[in-house]
BABA-681227 format. One line per 5 residues: number of its first residue (from 1); for each residue x, y, z of C-alpha. Coordinates in Angstrom, 1 decimal, decimal comma. Each point is the difference from the previous one (the first is absolute). Layout:
NUM> X:Y:Z  ...
//
This chain:
1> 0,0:0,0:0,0  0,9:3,1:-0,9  1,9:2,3:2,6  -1,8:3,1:1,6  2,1:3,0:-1,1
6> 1,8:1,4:3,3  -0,9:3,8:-0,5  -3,3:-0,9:-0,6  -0,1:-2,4:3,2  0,8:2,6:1,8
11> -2,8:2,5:-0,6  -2,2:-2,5:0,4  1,2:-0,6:3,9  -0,3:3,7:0,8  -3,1:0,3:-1,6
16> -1,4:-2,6:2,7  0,8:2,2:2,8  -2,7:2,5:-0,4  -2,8:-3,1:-0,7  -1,1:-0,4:4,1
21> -0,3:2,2:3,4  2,6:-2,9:1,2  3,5:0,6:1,1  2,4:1,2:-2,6  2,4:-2,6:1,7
26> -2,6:-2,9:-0,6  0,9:0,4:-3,9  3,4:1,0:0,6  0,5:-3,9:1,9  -0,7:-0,6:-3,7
31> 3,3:-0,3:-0,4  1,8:-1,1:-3,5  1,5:-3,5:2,3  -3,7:-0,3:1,3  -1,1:-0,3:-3,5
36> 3,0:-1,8:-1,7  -1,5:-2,9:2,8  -3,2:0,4:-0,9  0,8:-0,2:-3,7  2,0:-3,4:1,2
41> -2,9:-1,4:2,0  -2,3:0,5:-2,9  2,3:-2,9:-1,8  -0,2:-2,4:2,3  -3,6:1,0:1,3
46> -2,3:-0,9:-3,0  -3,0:1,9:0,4  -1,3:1,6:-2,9  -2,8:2,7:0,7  -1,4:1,6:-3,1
51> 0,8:3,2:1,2  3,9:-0,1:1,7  1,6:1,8:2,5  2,4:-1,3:2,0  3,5:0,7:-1,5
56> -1,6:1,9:-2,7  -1,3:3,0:2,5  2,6:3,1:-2,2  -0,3:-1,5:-3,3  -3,9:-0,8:0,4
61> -1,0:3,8:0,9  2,2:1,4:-3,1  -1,6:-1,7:-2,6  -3,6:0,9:1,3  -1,8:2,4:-1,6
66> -2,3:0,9:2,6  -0,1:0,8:3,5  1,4:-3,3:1,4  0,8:-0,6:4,1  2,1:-2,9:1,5
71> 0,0:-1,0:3,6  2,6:-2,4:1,6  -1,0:-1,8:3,0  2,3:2,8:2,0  -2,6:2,3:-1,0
76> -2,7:-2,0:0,9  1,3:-1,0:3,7  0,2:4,0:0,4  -3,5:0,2:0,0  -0,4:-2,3:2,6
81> -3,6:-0,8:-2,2  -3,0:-2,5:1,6  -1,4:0,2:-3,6  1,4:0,7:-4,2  -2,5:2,8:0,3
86> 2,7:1,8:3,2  2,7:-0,2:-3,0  -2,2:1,2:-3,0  -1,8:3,0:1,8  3,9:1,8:0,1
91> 0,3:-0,3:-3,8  -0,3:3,2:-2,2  -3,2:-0,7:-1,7  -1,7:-2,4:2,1  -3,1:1,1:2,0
96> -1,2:-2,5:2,7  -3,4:-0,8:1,6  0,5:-1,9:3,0  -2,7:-1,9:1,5  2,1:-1,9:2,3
101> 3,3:0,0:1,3  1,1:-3,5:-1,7  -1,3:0,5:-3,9  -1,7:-3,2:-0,1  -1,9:1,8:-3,2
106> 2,0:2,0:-2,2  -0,8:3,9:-0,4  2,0:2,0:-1,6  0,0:2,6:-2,8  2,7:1,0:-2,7
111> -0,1:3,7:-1,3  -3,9:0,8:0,8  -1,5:-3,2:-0,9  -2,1:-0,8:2,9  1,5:-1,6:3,0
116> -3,4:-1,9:0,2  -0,3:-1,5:-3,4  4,0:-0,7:-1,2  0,7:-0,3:-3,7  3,9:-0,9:1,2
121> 1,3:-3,6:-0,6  1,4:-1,8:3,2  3,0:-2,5:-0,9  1,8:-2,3:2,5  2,9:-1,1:-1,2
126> -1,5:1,0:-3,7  -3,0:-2,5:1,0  -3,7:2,1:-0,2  -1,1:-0,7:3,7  -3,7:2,2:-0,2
131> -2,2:-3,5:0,2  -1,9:1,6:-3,1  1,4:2,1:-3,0  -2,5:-0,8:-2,1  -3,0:-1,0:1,8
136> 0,0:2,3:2,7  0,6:0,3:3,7  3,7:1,1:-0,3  0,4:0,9:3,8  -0,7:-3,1:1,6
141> 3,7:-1,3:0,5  3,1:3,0:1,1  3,5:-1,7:0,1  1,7:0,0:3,9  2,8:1,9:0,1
146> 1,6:-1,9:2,8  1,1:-2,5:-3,3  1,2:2,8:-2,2  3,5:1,1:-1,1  -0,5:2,8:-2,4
151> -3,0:2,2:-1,4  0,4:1,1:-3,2  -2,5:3,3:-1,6  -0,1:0,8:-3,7  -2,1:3,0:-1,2
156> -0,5:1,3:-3,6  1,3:-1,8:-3,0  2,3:-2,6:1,8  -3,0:-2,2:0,7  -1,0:-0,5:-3,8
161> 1,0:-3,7:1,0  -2,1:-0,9:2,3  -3,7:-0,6:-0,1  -2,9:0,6:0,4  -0,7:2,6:2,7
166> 2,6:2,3:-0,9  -1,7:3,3:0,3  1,6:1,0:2,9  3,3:-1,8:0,3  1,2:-3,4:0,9
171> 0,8:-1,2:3,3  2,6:-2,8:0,4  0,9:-1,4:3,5  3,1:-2,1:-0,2  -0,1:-2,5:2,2
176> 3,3:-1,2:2,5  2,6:-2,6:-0,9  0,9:-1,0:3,2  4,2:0,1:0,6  1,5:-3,1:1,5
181> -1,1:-0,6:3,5  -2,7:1,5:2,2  -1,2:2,8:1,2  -2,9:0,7:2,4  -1,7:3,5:0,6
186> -2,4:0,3:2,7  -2,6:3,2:0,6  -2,4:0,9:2,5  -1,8:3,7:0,2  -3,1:1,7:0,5
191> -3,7:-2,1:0,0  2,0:-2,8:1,3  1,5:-0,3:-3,6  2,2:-3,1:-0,4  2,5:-1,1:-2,4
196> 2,2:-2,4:-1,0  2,1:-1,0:-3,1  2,5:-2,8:-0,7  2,1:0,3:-3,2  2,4:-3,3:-0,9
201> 1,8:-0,4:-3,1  2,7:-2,3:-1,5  2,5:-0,6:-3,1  1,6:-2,7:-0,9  3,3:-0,2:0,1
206> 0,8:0,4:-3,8  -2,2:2,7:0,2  -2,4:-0,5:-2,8  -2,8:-1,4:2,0  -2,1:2,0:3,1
211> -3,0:-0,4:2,2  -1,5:2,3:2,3  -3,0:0,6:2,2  -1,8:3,3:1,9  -3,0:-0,9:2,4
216> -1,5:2,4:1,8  -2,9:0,3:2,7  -1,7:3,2:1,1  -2,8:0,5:1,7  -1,8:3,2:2,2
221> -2,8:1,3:1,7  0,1:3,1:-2,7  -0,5:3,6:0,4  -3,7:0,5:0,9  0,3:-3,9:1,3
226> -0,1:-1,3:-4,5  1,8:-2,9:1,3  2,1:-2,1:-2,7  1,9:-3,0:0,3  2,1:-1,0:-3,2
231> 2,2:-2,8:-1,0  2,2:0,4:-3,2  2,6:-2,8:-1,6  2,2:0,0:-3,2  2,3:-2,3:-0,9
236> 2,6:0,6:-2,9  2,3:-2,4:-1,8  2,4:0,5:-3,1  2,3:-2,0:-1,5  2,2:0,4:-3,2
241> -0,9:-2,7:-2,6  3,3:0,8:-2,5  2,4:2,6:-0,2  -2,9:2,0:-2,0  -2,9:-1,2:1,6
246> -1,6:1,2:3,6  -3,3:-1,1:1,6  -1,6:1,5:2,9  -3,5:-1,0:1,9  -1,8:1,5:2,5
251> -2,8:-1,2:2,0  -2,2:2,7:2,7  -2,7:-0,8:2,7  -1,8:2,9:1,7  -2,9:-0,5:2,6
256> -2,0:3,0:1,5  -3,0:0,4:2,1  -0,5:4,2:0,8  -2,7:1,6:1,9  -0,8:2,7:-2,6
261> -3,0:1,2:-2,2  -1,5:2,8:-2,2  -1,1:1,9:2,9  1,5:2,7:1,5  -1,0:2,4:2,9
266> -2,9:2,5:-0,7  0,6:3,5:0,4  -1,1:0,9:4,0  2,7:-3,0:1,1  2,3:1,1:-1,7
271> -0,1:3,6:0,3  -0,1:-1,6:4,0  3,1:-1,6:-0,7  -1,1:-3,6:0,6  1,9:-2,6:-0,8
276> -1,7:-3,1:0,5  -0,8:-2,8:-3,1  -3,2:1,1:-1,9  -0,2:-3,4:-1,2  1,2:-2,8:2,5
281> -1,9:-3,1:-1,7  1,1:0,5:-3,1  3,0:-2,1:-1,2  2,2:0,1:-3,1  1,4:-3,4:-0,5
286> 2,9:-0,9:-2,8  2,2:-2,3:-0,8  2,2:-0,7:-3,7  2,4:-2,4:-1,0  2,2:0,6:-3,1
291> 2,7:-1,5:-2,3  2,3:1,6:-2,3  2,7:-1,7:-1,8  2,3:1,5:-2,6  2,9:-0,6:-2,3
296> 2,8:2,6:-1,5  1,9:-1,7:-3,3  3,2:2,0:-1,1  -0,9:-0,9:-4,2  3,0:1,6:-0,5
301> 2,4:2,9:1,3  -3,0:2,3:-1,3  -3,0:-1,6:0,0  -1,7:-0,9:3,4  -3,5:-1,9:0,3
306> -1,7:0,6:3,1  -3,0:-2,5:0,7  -2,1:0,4:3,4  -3,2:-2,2:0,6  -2,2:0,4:3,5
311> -3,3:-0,8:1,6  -1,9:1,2:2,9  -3,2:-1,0:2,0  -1,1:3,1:2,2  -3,2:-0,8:2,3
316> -1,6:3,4:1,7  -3,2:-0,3:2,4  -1,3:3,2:0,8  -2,5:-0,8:3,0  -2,6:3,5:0,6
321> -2,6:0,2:2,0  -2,8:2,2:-0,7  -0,6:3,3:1,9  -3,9:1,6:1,1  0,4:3,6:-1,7
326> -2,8:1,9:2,0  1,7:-1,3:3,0  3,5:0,7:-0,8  -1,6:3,3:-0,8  -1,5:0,6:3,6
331> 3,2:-1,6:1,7  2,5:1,8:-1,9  2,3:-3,1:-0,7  -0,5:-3,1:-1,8  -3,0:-2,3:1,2
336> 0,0:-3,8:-1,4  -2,5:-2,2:-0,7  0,4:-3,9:-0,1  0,6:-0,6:-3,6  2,9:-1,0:-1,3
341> 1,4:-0,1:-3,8  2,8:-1,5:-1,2  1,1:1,3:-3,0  2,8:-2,9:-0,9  2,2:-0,1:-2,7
346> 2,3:-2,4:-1,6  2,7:1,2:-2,6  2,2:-2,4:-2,1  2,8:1,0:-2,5  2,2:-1,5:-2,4
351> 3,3:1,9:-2,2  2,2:-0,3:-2,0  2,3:2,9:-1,4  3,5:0,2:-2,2  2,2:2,3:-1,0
356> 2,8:-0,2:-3,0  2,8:3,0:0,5  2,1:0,3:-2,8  2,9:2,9:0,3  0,9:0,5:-3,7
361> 0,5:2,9:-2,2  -2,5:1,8:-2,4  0,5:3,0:-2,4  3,4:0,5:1,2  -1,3:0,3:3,6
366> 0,8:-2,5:2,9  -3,0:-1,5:0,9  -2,3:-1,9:2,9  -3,2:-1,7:-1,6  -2,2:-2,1:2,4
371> -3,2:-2,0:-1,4  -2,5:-1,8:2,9  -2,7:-1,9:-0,2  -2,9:-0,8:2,9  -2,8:-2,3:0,5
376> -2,2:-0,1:3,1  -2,8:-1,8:1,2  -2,4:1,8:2,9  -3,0:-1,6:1,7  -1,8:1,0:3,3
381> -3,3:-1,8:2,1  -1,6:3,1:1,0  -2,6:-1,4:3,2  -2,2:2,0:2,5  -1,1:-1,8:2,8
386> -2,7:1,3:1,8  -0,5:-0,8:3,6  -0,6:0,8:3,5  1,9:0,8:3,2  -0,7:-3,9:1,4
391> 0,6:-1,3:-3,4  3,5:1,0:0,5  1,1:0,2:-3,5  -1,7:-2,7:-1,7  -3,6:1,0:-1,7
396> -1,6:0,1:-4,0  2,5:0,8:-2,8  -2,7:2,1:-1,8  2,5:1,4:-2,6  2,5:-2,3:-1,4
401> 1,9:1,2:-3,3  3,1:-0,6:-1,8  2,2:2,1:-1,7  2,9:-0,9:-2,3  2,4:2,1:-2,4
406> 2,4:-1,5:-2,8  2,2:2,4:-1,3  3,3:0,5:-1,7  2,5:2,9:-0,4  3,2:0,5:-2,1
411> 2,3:3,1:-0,2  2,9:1,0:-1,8  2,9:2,7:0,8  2,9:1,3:-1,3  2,5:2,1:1,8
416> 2,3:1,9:-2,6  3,2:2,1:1,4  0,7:2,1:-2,7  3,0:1,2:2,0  1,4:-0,2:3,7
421> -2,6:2,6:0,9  -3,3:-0,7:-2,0  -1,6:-2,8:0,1  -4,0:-0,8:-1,5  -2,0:-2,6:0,7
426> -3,6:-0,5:-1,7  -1,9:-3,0:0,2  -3,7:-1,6:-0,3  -2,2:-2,2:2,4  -3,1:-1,8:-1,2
431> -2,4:-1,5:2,8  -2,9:-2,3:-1,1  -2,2:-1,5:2,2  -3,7:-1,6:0,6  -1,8:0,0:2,8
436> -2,8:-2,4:1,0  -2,7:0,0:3,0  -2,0:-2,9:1,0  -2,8:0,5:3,0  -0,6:-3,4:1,2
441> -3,0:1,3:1,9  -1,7:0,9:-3,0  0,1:-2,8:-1,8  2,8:0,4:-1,3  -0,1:2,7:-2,3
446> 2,6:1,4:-1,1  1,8:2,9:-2,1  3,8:0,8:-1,7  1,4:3,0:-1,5  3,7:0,3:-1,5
451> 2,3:3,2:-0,8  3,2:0,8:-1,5  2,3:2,7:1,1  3,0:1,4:-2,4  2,4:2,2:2,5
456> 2,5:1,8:-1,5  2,8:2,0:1,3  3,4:1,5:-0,1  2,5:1,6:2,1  3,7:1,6:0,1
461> 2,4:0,9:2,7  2,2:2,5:-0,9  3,6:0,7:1,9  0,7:4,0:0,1  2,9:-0,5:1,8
466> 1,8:-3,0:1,7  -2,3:1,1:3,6  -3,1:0,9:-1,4  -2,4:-2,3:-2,4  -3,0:1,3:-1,6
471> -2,8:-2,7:-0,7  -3,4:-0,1:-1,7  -2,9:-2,1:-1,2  -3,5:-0,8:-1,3  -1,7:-2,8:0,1
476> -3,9:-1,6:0,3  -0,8:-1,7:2,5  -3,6:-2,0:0,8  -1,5:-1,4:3,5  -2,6:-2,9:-1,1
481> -3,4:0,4:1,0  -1,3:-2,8:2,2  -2,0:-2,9:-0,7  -3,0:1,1:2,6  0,0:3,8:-2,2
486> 0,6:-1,3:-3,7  -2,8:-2,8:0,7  -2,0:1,6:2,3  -3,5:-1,4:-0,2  1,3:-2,8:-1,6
491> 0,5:2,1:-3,1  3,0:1,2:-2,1  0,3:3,6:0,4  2,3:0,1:-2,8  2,5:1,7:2,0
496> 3,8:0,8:-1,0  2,4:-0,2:2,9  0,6:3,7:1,8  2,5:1,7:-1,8  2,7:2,5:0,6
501> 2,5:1,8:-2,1  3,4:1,1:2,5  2,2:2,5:-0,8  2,9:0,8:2,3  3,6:1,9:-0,3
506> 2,3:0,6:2,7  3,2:0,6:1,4  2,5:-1,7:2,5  3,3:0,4:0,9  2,5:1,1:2,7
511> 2,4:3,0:0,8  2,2:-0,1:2,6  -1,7:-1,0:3,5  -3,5:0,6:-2,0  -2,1:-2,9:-1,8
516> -2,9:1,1:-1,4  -2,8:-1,4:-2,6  -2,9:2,0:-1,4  -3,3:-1,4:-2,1  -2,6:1,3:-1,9
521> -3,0:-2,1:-1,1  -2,9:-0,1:-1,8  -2,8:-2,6:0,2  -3,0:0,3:-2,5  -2,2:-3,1:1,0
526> -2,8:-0,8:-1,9  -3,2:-2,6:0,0  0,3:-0,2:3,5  -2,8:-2,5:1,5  -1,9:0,9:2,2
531> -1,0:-2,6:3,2  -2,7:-0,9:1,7  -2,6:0,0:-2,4  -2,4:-2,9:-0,4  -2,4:1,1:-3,2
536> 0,5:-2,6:-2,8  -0,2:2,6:-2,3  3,6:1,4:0,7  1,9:0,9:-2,3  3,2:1,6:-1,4
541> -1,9:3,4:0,2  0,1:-0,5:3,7  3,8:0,7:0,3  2,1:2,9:0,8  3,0:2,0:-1,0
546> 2,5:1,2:2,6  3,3:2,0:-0,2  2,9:0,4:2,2  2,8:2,3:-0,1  3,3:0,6:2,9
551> 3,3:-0,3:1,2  2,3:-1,8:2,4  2,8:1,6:1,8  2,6:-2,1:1,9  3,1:1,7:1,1
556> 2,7:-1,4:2,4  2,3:2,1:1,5  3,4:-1,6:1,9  0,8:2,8:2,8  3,0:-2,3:1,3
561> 0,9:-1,0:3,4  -2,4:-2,9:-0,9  -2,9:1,9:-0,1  -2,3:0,6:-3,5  -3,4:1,0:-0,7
566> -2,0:-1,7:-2,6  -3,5:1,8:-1,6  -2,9:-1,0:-2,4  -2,5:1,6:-1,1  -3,3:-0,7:-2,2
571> -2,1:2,6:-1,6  -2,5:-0,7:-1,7  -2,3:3,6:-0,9  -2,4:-2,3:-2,2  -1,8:-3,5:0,4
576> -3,5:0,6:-1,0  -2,2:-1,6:-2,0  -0,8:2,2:-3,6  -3,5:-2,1:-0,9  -2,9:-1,4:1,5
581> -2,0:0,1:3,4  3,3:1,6:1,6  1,4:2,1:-2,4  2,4:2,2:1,5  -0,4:-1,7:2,6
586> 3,7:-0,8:1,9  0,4:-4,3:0,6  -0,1:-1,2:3,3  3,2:-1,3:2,3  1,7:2,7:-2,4
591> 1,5:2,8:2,0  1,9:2,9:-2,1  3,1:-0,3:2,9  1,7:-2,5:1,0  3,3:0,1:1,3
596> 3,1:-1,7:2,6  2,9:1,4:1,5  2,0:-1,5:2,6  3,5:0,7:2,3  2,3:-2,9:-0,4
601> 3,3:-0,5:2,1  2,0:-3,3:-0,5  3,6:-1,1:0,9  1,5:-3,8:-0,1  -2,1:-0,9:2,8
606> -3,3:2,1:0,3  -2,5:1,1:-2,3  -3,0:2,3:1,1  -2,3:2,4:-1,6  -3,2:2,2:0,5
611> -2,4:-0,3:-2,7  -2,7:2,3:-0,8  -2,9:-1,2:-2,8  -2,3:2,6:-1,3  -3,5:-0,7:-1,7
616> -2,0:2,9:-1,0  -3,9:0,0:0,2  -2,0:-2,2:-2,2  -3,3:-1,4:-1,2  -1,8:-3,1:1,3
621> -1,8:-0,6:-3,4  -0,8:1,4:-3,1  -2,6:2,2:0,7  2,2:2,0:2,0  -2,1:0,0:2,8
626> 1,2:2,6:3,0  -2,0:-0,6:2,8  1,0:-3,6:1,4  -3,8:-2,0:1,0  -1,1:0,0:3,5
631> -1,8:-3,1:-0,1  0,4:-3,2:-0,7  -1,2:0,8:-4,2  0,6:-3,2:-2,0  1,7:0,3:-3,2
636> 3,5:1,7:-0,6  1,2:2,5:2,2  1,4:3,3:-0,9  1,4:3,0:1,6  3,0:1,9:-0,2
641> 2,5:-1,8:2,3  2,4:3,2:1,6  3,4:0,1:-1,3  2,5:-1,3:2,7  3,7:-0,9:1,6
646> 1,5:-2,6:1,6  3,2:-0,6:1,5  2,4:-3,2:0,2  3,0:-0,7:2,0  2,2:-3,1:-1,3
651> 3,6:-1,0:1,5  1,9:-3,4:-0,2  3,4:-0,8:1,5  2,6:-2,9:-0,6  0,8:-0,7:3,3
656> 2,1:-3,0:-1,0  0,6:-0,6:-4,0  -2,1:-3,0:0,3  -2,6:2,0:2,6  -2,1:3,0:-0,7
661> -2,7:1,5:1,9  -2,5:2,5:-1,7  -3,2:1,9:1,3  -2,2:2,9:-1,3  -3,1:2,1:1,5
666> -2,3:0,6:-3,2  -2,3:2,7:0,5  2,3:1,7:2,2  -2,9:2,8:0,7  -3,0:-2,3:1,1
671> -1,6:1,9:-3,3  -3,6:-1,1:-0,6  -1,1:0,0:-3,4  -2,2:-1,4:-2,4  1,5:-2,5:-2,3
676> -2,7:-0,8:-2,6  -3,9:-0,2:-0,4  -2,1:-3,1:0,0  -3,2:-0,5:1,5  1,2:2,2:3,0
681> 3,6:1,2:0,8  3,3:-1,7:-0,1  2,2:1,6:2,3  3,8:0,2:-0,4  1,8:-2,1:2,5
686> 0,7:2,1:3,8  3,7:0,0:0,7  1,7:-3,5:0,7  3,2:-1,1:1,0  2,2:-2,8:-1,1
691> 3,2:-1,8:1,1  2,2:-2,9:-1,5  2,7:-2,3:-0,6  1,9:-1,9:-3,1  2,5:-2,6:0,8
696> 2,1:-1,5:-2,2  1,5:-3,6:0,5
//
């Protein structure tokens, strides 16, 4: 393979200094012998993710040509996170909605999309993980970050590759590779929180063979007593099959039983400042068990066939009880009744992707062309269960469906360096799929539709001088509407997927202690479905155009003595909605700031730092609603949720180099504030405070 060109390498490092309010000494460990290592444990470690990091980290961020962030698992241990959702919410860009303090759902939005509704694909280890991309119900499963190595964030043009979902961005968690031996972190905190995770990992001794394990077990009475209790297991194994040949499998078990629902606290509690669970019956219960294996063939000193197969079985019951309105009304808080609903559902799905890269030259220019091909198989068993309290979960399945989705993708790019500092890279995907609903409770009647997406793109990076690269890009992108919306009443709406065309330019760079990168984007999204409509007569008229136009800032700044200050910043003046019911409307979970800053010291031995996280005022649905309801209305909330800050304090210490003690207070003011709308008031978590230990053997 060919060799990254050193001037060019180097950019790229600085470049990642401005990309997180982390230490500048976090990237700076980063060091060219850390690498060289990792670059040497990616030879005898055969795991081949469709989207690669490790070793690659300088060389990877060059040759995007959009807004692209890379995480080690330094980074990620600075955090001190309980969920992927404590990581992503300190990323330029990213706006969260956090219902609960773990993430078991994933909410998040990328550049004004709604944190409520994401049109951003979620990747472990290049593997989708949402349970349904095309058939719905993408939420249902968030990765644990307790298993994680790396998180990797591309924005604009740089996720042309990926698919589908991509409005937004693309979301890859990398997940750990244990080193040889063990090592055992332990946690404990606020709500009686609990945690504790064993990593072992071995090589043979030719060193072309490994196999490694992270369990983990976590469990808590929760902030405003949402109890959780988790178990999660991967195993990983690689082994090198010939001197060109490397095959890596990785098998995952997660189990989770949370006390949490879709009610919150209405108004007069929480204006009160109660904190007691609105919802103590009602019980999200979850468990998956996946498979990925996948197999890297060096063809040739040039050409490099990737090939990555997986399957996953997610289960999610979502016990709720029912709730007497009038009385809530008069008692100001929730009242329930006896009846109970499950609303159970199964998901199954089956992959397989490959990817030829061929480095090669064309029209005088040295070149990088990659084809892939995908084919995936998706089918859930969508029950309700209707009971009552004595019942205790058993009752009538009085709706009973099953939804399935067949589709296949291919792409092609080509990036052309005209010289050492300009570089193009166009490319094409196609998405085709057909989705198909069967209601077993009506006889089984049934419905399909199918659609084809064509997604062009191109982008270009552009050195102006050996510190400072200018990049650019356009591109389409397309989220695919579900089965329940393009068959609703068992009829094909005729629906085309959402679609988006993303334009984004920016600049990133460094000059002397200063690393900075700037973006500007544009989002013009079209056909946008609209939800939550059951009139069989839906159709294509029903959908809606949106646009979305900012910036991200993110500036580090290395003041010496071991002390730096890292910023980011998201503006976004426009998210609205430019047709139908809401036109002009703004989109909810879309706030016009958002913005981190935080104070890092570090030396050989400690590392501390006082975050601060910003989020501006924003809508609770697209109505843009002001007032938030005093009673217990059914339906979606809305309101306009105050804008508010909250403070972290994170420090670690290596005590011993195989012992290291770490410990934060989140929330360092006790702030209360409201964290999203649904069915009453999700409030943020109160301040909580956390202490650890990691020993290696």
């Amino acid at each position: 393979m060919r060799a990254v060109n050193y001037r060019r390498s180097l950019v790229a490092q600085a470049v990642l200094l401005a990309t997180l309010p982390f230490s500048l000494n976090a990237f700076a460990q980063n060091s060219e012998a850390e690498n060289e290592q990792a670059e040497d444990k990616e030879t005898v470690s055969p795991r081949m993710e469709v989207i690669r990091v490790v070793g690659e980290r300088a060389a990877h961020r060059y040759d995007e040509t959009g807004s692209v962030i890379v995480l080690n698992q330094d980074d990620i241990e600075r955090v001190q996170p309980l969920s992927t959702e404590d990581v992503l919410r300190r990323i330029a860009g990213i706006n969260v909605k956090g219902e609960e303090e773990t993430s078991i759902v994933a909410n998040f939005g990328i550049r004004g999309l709604s944190a409520s509704e994401s049109k951003s694909l979620v990747l472990e280890d290049g593997v989708p993980v949402a349970p349904g991309l095309f058939i719905g119900n993408d939420r249902y499963y968030n990765p644990r970050i307790q298993r994680m190595g790396g998180v990797e964030i591309l924005k604009g043009s740089a996720s042309l590759r990926y698919g589908p979902s991509t409005i937004g961005g693309v979301v890859n968690y990398i997940t750990k590779t244990p080193d040889d031996g063990v090592t055992v972190s332990a946690r404990t905190g606020s709500f009686n929180m609990r945690e504790l995770t064993v990593e072992a990992g071995n090589t043979n001794s030719s060193g072309d063979a490994y196999m490694g394990v992270v369990a983990s077990r976590a469990s808590s009475d929760g902030f405003m007593d949402k109890d959780y209790d988790m178990t999660d297991i991967m195993v990983k194994a690689g082994m090198a099959l010939a001197n060109n040949q490397r095959v890596g499998m990785k098998f995952s078990y997660h189990d989770n039983t949370a006390n949490i629902s879709y009610r919150g606290l209405l108004l007069d509690d929480y204006l009160a400042g109660e904190t007691y669970n609105p919802a103590p019956d009602d019980y999200y219960i979850q468990d998956r068990v996946a498979f990925d294996v996948n197999h890297e063939w060096d063809l040739s000193g040039n050409i490099t066939l990737k090939t990555l197969a997986y399957w996953s079985n997610v289960s999610r019951d979502y016990w709720r009880y029912g709730v007497d309105t009038a009385a809530s009304n008069d008692a100001g808080r929730w009242v329930y009744t006896d009846s109970l609903t499950g609303n159970n559902r199964a998901f199954e799905r089956f992959g397989v992707e490959t990817r030829l890269g061929i480095f090669h030259t064309l029209m005088g220019a040295e070149a990088r062309t990659e084809f892939g091909l995908r084919y995936m198989q998706e089918e859930s068993d969508d029950t309700r269960i209707v009971a009552t309290r004595d019942q205790d979960r058993t009752g009538v399945n009085n709706r009973h469906r099953i939804d399935s989705a067949e589709s296949y993708a291919g792409y092609w790019q080509t990036r052309f360096e005209f010289s050492d500092r300009f570089a193009v890279t166009p490319g094409v995907r196609v998405e085709s799929y057909e989705q198909q609903q069967v209601v077993l409770t009506q006889n089984n009647a049934s419905a399909k539709t199918t659609n084809t997406e064509v997604l062009p793109g191109v982008g270009a990076t552009y050195e102006l001088t050996p510190s400072m690269q200018l990049y650019g890009g356009v591109y389409r992108a397309f989220s695919p509407a579900s089965n329940g919306v393009a068959l609703d009443g068992l009829t094909d709406q005729n629906l085309d997927g959402e679609r988006s065309t993303n334009y984004e330019i920016g600049i990133r760079g460094s000059a002397e202690r200063v690393n900075y990168e700037v973006a500007a984007f544009f989002m013009n999204f079209a056909n946008q479905v609209v939800t939550g409509n059951s009139d069989p007569n839906l159709s294509q008229s029903n959908a809606g155009e949106t646009e979305h136009y900012g910036m991200e800032f993110q500036v580090a700044v290395n003041l010496g003595a071991g002390f730096s200050v890292d910023t980011n910043a998201t503006w976004i003046p426009e998210s609205k909605f430019t047709t139908g019911d809401f036109n002009g409307n703004r989109l909810p979970y879309a706030p016009e700031w958002v913005a981190n800053a935080a104070l890092n010291y570090s030396n050989n031995k400690l590392n501390a730092a006082v975050v601060a996280h910003y989020r501006g005022e924003q809508y609770g649905d697209p109505s843009n609603l002001e007032a938030i309801p005093t009673g217990a209305a059914g339906g979606i909330w809305g309101g306009l949720m105050p804008s508010y800050t909250v403070y972290d304090f994170m420090t670690q210490y290596e005590a011993m180099p195989n012992l290291t003690l770490y410990g934060s207070v989140k929330n360092l003011t006790d702030k209360r504030y409201i964290a999203g709308l649904r069915q009453g008031i999700y409030v943020g978590p109160e301040r909580s405070v956390e202490a650890g230990v990691r020993y290696r053997f």
